[in-house]
Structure formats: structure tokens, C-alpha cells
PDB file of N, CA, C and O in Angstrom:
ATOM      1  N   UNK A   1     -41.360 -67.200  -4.508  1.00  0.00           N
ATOM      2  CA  UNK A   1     -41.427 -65.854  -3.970  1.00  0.00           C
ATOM      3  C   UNK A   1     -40.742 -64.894  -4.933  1.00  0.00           C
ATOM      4  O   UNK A   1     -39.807 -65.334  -5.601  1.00  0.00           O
ATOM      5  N   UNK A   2     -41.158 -63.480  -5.082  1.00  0.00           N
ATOM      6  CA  UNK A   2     -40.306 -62.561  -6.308  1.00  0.00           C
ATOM      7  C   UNK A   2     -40.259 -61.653  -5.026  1.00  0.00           C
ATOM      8  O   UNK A   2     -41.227 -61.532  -4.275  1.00  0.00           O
ATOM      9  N   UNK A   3     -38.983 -60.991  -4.830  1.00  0.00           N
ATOM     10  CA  UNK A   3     -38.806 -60.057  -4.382  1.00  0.00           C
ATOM     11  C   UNK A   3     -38.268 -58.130  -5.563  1.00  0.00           C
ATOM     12  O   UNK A   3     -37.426 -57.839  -6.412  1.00  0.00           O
ATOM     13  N   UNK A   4     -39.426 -57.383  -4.815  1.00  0.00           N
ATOM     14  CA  UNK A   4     -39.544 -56.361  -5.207  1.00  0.00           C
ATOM     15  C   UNK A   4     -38.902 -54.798  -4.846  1.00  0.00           C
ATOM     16  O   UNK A   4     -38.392 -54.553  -3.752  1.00  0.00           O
ATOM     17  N   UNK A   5     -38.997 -53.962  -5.765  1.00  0.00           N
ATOM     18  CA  UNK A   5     -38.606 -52.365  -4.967  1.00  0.00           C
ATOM     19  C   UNK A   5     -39.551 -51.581  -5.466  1.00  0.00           C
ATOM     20  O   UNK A   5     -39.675 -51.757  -6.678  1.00  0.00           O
ATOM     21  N   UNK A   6     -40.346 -50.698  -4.972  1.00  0.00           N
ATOM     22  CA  UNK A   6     -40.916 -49.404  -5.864  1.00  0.00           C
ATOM     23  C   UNK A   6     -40.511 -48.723  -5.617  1.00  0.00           C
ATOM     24  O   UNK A   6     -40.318 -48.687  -4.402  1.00  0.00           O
ATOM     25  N   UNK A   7     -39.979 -47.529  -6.430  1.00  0.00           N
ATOM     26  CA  UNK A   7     -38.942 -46.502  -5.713  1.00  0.00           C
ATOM     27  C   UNK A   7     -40.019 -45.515  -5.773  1.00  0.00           C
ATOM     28  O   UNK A   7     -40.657 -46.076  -6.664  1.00  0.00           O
ATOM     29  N   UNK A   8     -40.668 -44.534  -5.519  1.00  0.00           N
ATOM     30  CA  UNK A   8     -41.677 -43.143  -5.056  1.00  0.00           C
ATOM     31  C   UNK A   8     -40.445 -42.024  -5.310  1.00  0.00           C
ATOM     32  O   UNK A   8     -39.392 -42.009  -4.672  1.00  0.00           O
ATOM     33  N   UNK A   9     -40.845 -41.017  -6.471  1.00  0.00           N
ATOM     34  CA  UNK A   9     -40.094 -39.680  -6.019  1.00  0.00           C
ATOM     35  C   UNK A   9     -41.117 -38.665  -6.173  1.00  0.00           C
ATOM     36  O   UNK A   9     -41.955 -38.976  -7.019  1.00  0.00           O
ATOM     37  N   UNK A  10     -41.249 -37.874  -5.777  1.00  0.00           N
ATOM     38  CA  UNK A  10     -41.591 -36.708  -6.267  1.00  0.00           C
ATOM     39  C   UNK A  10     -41.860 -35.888  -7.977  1.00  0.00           C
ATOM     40  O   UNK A  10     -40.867 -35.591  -8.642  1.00  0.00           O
ATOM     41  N   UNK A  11     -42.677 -35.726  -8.285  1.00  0.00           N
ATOM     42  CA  UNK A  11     -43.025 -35.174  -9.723  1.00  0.00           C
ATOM     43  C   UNK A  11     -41.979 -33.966 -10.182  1.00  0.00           C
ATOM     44  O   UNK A  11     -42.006 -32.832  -9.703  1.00  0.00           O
ATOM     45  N   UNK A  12     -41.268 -34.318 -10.965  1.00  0.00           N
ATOM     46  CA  UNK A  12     -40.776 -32.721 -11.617  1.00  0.00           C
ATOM     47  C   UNK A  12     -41.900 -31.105 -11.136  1.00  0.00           C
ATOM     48  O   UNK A  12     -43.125 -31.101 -11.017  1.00  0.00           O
ATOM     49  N   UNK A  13     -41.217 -30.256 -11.005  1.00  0.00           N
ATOM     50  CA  UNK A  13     -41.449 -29.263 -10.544  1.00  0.00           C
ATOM     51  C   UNK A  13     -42.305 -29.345  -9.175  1.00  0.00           C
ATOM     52  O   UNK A  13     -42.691 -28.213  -8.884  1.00  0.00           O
ATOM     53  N   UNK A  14     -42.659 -30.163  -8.389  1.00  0.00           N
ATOM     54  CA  UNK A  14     -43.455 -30.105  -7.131  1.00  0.00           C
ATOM     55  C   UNK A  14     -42.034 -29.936  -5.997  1.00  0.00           C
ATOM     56  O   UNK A  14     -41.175 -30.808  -5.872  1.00  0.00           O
ATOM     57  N   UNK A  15     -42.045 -28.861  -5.386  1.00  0.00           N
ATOM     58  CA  UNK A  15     -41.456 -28.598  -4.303  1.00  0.00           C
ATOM     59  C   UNK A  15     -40.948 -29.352  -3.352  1.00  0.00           C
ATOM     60  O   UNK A  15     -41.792 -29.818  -2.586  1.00  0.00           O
ATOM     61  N   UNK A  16     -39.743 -29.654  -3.123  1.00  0.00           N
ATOM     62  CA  UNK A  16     -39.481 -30.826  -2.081  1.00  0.00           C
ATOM     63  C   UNK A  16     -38.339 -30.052  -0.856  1.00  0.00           C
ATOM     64  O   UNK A  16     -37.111 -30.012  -0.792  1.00  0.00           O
ATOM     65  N   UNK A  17     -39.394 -29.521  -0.017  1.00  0.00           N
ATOM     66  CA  UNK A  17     -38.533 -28.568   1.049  1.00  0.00           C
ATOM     67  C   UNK A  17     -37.171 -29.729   1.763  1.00  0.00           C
ATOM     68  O   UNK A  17     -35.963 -29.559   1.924  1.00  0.00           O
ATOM     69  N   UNK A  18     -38.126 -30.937   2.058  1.00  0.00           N
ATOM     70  CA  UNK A  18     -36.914 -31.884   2.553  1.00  0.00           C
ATOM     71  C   UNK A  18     -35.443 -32.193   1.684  1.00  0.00           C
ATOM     72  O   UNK A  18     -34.332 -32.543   2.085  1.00  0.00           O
ATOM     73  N   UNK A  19     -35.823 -31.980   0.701  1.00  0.00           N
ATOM     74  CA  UNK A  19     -34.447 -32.114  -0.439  1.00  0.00           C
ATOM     75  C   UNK A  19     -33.481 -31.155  -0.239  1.00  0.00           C
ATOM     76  O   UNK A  19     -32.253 -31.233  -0.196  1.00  0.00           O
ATOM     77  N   UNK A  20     -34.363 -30.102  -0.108  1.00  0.00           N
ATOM     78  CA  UNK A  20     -33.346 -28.547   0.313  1.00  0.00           C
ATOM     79  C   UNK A  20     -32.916 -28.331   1.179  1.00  0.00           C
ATOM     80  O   UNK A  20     -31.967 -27.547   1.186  1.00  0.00           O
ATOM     81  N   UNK A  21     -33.483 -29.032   2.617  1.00  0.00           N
ATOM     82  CA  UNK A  21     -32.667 -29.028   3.221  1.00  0.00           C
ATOM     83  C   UNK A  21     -31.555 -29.525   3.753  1.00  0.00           C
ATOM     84  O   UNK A  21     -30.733 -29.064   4.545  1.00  0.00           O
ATOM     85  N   UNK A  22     -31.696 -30.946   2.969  1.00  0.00           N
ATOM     86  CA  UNK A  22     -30.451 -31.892   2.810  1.00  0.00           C
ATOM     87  C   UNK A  22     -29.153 -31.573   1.792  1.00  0.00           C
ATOM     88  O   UNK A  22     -28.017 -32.047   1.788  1.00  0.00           O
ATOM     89  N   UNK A  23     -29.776 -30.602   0.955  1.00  0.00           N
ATOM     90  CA  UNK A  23     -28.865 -29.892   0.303  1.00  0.00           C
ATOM     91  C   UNK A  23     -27.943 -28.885   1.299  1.00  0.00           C
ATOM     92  O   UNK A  23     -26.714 -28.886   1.376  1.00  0.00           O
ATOM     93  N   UNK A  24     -28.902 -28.014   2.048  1.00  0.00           N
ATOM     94  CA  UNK A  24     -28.133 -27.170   2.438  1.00  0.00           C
ATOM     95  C   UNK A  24     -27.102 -27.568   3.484  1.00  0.00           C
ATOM     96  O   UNK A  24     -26.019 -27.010   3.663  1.00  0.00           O
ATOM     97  N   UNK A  25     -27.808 -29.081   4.448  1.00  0.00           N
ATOM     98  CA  UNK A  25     -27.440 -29.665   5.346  1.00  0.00           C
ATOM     99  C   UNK A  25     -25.553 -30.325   4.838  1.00  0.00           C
ATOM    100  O   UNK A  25     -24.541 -30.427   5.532  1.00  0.00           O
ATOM    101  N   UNK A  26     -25.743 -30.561   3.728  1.00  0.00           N
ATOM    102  CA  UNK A  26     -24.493 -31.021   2.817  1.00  0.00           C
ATOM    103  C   UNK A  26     -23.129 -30.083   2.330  1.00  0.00           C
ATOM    104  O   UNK A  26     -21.947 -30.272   2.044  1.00  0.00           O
ATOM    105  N   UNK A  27     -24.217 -28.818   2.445  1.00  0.00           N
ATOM    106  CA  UNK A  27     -22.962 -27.117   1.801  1.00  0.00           C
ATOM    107  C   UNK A  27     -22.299 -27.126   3.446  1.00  0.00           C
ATOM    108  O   UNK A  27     -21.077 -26.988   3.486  1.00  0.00           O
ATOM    109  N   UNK A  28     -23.030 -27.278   4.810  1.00  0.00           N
ATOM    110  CA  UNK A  28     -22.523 -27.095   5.457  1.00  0.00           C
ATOM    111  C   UNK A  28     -21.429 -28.275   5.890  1.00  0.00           C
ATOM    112  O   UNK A  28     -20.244 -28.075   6.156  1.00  0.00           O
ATOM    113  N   UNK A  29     -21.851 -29.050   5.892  1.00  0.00           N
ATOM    114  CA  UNK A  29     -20.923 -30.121   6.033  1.00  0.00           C
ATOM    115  C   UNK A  29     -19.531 -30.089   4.943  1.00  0.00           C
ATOM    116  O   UNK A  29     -18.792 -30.995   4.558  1.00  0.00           O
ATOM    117  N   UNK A  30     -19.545 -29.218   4.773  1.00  0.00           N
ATOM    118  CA  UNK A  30     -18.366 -29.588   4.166  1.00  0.00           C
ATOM    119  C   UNK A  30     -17.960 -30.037   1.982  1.00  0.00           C
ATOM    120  O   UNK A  30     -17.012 -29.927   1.205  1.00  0.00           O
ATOM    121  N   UNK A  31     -19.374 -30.521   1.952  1.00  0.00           N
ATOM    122  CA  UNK A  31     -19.638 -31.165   0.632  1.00  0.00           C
ATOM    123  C   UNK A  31     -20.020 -30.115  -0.469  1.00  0.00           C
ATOM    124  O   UNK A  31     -21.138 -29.602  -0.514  1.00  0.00           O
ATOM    125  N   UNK A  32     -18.875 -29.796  -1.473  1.00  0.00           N
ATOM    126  CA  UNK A  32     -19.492 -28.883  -2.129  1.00  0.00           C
ATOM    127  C   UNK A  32     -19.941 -29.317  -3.563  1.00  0.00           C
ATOM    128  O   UNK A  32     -20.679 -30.285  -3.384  1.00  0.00           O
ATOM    129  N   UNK A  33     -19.877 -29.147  -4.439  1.00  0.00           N
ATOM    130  CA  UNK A  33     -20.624 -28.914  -5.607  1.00  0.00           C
ATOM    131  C   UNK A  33     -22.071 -29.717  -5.801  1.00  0.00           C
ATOM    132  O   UNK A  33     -22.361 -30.303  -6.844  1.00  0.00           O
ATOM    133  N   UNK A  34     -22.958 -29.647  -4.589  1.00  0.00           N
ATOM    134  CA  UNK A  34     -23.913 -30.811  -4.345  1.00  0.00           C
ATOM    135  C   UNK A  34     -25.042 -29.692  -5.169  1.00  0.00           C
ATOM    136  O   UNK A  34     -25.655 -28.825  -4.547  1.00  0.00           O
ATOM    137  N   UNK A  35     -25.189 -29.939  -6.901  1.00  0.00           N
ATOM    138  CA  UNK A  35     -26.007 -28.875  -7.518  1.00  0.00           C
ATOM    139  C   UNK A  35     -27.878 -29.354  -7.042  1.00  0.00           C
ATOM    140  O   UNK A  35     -28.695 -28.434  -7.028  1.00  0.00           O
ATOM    141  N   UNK A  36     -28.377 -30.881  -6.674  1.00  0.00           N
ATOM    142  CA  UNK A  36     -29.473 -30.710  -6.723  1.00  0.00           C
ATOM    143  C   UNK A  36     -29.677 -31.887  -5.680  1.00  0.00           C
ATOM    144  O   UNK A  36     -28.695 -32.612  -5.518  1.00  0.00           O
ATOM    145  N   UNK A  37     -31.036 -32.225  -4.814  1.00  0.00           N
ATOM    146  CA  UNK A  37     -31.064 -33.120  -3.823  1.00  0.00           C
ATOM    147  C   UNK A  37     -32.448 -33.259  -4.326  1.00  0.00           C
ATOM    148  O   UNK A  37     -33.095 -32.301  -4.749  1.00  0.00           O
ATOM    149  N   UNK A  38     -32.925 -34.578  -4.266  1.00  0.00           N
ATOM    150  CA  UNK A  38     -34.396 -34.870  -4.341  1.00  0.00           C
ATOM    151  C   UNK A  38     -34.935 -36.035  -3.326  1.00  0.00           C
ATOM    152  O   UNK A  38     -34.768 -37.180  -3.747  1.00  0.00           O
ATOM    153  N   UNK A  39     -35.289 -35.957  -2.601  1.00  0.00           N
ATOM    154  CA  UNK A  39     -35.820 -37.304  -1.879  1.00  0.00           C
ATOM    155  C   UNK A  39     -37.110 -38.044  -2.234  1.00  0.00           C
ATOM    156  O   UNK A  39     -38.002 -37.483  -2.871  1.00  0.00           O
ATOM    157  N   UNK A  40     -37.199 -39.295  -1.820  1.00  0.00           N
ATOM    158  CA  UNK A  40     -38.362 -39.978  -2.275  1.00  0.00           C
ATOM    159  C   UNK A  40     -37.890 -41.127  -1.163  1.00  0.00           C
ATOM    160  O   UNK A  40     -37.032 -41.164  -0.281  1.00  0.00           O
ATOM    161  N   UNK A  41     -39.380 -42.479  -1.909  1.00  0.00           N
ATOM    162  CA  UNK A  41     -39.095 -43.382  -0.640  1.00  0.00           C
ATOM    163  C   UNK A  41     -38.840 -44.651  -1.682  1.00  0.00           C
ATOM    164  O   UNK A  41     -38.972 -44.757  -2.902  1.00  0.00           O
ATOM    165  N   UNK A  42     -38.373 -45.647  -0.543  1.00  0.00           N
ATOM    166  CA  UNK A  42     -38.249 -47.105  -1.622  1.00  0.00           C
ATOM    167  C   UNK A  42     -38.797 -48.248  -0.614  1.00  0.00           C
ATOM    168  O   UNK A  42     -38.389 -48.313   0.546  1.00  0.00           O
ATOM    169  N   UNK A  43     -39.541 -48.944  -1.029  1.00  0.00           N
ATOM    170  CA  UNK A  43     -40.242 -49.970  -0.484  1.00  0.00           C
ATOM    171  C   UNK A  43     -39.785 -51.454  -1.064  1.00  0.00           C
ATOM    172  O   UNK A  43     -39.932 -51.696  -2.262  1.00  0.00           O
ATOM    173  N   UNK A  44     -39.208 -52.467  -0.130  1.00  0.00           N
ATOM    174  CA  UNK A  44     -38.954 -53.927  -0.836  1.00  0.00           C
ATOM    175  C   UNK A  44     -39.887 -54.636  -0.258  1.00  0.00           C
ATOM    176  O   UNK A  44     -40.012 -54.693   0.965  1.00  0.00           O
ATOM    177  N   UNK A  45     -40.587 -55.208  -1.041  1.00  0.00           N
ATOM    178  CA  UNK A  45     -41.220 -55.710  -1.177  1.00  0.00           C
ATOM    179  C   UNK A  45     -41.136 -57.418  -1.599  1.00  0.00           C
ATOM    180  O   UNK A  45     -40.680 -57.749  -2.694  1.00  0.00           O
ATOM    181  N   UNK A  46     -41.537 -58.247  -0.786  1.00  0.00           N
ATOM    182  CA  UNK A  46     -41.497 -60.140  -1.292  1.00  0.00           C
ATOM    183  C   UNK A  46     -42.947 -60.322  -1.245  1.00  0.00           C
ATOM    184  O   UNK A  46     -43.569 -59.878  -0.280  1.00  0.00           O
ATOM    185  N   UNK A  47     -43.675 -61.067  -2.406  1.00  0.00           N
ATOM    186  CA  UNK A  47     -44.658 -61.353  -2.766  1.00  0.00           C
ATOM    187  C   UNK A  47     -44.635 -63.045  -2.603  1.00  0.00           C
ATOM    188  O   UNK A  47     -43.545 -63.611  -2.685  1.00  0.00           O
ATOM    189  N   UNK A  48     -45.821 -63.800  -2.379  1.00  0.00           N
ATOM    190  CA  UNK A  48     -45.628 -65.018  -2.241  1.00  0.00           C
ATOM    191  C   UNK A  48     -46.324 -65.651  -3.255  1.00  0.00           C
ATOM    192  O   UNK A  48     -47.412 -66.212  -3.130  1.00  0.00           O
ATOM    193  N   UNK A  49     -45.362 -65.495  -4.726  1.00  0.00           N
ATOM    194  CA  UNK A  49     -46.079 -65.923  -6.376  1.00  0.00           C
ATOM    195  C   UNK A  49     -44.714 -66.176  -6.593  1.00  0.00           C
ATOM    196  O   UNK A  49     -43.846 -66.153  -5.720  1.00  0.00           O
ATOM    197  N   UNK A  50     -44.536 -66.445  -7.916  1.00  0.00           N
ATOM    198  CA  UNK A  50     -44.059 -66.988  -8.807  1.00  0.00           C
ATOM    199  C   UNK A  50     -44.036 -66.688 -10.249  1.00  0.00           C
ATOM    200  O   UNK A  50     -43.186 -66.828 -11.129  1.00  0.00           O
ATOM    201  N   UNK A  51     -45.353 -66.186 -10.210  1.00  0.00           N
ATOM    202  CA  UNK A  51     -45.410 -65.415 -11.608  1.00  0.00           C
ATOM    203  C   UNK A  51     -45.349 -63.576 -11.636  1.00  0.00           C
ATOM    204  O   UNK A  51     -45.849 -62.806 -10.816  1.00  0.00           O
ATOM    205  N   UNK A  52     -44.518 -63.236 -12.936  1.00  0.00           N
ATOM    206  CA  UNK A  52     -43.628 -62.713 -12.684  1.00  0.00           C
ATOM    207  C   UNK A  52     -44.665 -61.108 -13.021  1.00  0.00           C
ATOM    208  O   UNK A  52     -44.700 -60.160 -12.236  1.00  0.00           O
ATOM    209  N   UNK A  53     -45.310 -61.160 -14.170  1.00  0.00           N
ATOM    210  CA  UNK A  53     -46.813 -60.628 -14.685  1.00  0.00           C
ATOM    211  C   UNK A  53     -47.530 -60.308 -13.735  1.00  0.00           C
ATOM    212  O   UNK A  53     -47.347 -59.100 -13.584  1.00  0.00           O
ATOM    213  N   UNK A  54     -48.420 -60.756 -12.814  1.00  0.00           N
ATOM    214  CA  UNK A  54     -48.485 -60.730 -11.911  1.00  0.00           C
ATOM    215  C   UNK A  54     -48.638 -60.049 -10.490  1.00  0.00           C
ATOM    216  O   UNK A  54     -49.581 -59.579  -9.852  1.00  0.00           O
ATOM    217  N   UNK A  55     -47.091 -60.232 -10.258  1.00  0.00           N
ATOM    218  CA  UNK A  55     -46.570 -59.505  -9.279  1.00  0.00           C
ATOM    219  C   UNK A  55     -46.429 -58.213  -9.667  1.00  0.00           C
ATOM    220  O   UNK A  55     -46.598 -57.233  -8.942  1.00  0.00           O
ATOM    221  N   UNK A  56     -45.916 -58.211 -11.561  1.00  0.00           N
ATOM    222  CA  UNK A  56     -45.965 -56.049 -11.313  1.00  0.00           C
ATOM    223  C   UNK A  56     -47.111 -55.860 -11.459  1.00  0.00           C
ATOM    224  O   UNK A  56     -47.512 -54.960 -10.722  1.00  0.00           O
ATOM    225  N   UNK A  57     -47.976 -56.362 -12.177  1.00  0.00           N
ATOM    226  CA  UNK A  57     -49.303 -55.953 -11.864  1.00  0.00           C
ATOM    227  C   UNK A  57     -49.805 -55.566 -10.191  1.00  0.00           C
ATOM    228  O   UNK A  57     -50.408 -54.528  -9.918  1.00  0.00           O
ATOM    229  N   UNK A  58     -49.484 -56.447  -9.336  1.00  0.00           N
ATOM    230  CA  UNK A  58     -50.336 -56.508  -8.310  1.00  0.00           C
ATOM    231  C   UNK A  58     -49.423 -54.945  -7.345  1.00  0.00           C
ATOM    232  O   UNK A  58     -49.872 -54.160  -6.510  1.00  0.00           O
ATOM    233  N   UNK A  59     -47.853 -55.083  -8.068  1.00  0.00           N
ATOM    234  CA  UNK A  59     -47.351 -54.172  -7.015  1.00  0.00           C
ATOM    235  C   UNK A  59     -47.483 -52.533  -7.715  1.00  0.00           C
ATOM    236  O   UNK A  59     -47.143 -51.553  -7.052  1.00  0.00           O
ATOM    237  N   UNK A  60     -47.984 -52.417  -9.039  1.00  0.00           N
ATOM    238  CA  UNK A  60     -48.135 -51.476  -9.805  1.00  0.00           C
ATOM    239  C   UNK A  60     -50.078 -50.902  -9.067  1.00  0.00           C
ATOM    240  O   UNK A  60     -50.384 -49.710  -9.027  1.00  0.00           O
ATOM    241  N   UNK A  61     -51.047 -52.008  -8.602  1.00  0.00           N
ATOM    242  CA  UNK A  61     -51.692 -51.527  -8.525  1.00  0.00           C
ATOM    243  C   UNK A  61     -51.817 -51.021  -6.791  1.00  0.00           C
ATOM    244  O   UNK A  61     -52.693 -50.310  -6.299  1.00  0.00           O
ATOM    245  N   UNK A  62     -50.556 -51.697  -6.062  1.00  0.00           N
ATOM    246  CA  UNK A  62     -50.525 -50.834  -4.385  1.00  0.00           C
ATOM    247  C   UNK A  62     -49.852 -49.839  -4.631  1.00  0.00           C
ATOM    248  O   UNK A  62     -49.680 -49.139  -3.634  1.00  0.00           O
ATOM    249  N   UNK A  63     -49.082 -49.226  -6.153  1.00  0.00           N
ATOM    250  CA  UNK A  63     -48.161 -47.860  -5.631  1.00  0.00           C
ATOM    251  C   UNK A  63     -49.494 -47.056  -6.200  1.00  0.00           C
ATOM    252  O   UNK A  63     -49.436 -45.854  -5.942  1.00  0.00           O
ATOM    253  N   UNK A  64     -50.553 -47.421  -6.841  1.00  0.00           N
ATOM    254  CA  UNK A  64     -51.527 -46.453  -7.712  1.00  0.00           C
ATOM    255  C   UNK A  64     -52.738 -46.289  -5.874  1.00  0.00           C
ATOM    256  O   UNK A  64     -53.576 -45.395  -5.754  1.00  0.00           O
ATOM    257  N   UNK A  65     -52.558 -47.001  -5.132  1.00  0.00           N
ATOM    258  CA  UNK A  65     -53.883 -46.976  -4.205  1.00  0.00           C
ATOM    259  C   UNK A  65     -52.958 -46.494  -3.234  1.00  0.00           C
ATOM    260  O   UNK A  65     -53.099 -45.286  -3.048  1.00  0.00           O
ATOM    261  N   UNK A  66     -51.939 -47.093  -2.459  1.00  0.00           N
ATOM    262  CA  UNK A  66     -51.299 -46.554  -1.171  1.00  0.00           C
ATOM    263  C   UNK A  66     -49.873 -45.995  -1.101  1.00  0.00           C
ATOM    264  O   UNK A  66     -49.617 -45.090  -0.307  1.00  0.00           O
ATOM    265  N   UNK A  67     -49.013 -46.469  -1.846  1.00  0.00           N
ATOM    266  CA  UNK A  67     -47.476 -46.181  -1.824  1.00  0.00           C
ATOM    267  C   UNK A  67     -47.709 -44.903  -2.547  1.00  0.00           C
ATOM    268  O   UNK A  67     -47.126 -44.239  -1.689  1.00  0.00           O
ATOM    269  N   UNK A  68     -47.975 -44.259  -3.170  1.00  0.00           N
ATOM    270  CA  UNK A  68     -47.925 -43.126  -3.765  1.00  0.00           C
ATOM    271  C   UNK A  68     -48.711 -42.418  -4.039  1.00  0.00           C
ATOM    272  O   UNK A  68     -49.623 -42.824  -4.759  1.00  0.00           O
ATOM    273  N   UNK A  69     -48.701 -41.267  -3.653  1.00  0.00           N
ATOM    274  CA  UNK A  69     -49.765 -40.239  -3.749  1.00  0.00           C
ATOM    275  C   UNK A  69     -48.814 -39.422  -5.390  1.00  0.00           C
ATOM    276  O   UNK A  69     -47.912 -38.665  -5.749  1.00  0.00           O
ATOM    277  N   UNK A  70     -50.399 -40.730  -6.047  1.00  0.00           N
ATOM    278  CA  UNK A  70     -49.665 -40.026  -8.202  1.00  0.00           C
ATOM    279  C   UNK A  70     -50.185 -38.703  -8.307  1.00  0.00           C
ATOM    280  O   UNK A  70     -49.680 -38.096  -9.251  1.00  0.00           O
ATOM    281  N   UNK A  71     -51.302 -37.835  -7.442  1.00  0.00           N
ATOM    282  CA  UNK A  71     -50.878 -36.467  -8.165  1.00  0.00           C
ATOM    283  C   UNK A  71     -49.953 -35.517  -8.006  1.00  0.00           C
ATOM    284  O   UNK A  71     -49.825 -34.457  -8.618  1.00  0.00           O
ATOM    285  N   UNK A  72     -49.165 -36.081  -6.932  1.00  0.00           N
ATOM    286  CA  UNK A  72     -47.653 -35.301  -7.019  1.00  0.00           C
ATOM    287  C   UNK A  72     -46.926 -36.195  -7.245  1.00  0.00           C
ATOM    288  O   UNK A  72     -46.208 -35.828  -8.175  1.00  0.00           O
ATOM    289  N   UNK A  73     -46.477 -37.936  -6.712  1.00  0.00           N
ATOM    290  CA  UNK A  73     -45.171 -38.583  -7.188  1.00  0.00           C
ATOM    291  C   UNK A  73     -45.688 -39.568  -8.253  1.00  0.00           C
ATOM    292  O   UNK A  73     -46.772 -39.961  -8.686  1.00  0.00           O
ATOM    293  N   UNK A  74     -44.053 -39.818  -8.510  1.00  0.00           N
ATOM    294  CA  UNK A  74     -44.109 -41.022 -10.043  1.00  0.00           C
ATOM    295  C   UNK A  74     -44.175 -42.001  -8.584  1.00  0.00           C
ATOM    296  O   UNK A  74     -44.415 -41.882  -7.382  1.00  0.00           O
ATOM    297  N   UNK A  75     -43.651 -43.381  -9.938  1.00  0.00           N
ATOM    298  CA  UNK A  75     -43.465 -44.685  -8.836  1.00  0.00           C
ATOM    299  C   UNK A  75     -42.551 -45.398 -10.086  1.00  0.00           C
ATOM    300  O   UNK A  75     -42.675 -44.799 -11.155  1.00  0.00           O
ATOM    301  N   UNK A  76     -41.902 -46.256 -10.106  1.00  0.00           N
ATOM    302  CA  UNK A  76     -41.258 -47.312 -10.728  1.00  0.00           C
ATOM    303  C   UNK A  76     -41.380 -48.462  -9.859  1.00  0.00           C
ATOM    304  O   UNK A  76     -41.199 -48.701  -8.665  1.00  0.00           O
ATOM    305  N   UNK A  77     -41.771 -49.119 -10.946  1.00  0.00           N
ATOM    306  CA  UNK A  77     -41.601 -51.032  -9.715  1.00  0.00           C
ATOM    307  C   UNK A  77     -40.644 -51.904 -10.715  1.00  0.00           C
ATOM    308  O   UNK A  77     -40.798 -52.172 -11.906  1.00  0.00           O
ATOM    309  N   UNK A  78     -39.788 -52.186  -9.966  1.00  0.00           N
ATOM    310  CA  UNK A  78     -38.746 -53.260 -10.344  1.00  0.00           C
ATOM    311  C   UNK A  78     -38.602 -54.389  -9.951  1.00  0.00           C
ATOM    312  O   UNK A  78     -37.990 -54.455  -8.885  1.00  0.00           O
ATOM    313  N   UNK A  79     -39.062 -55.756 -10.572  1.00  0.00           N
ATOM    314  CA  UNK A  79     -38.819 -56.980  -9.822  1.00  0.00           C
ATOM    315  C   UNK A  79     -37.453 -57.875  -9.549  1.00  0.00           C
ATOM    316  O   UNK A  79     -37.254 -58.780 -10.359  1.00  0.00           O
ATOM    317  N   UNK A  80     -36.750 -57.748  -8.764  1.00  0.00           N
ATOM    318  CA  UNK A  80     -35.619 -58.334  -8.217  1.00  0.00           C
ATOM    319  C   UNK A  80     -35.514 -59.074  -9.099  1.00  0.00           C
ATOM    320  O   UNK A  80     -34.593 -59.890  -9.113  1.00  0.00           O
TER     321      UNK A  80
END
């Protein structure tokens, strides 16, 4: 078994209202010099292989079809 992460963020310059407001959510709380917030998602992922090729292939081609919408986010896949 290889266990996986793809992390999903958001593209440079595409608008991320949820970031801002976790920013602002943070000035109020108390937390200051919080200069930038970006959110995204992370998915772990266990594959039932062994080979290692493979698996980023196979998990490189679910962030290109479902985990990520690429004309606004990146994706990185990292195998555990």
C-alpha cells in the first residue's frame, strides 16, 4: 500500500474571498501581523500498489480529472 497527500491551492492572483476572511477573522481575534491567508484543500490518500511510478501517475491523473479544478488551482502530489 503507498499512502498519499495532494495538497490543491488556489492559482496566484485568483481571488480567494475565504482566505480573507480568515484573515480578517484572525485581526480580530487578537492575532496580529497575519500579512497573507490562502486556503486550499489536502486529500490523503492510500492506494492498494506498491509501485511507487505508478501511484503518482495514477494520483496526478485524479487531481487533473476531479481533485482540482487546474484552471484556477495548482495541485502537488506527494507520496508518503
Amino acid at each position: 500500500m503507498i499512502k498519499a497527500r495532494v495538497t490543491v491551492t488556489l492559482k496566484n492572483g485568483v481571488l480567494d474571498p475565504q482566505g480573507k476572511a480568515i484573515e480578517h477573522a484572525l485581526g480580530g481575534l487578537g492575532f496580529s501581523g497575519v500579512d497573507s491567508i490562502r486556503q486550499g484543500k489536502v486529500f490523503d490518500v492510500v492506494l492498494e500498489t506498491s509501485d511507487r511510478a505508478a501511484a503518482e501517475a495514477e494520483l496526478k491523473a485524479m487531481a487533473e480529472k476531479l481533485l482540482a479544478n487546474t484552471v484556477i488551482e495548482d495541485y502537488a502530489v506527494e507520496v508518503l
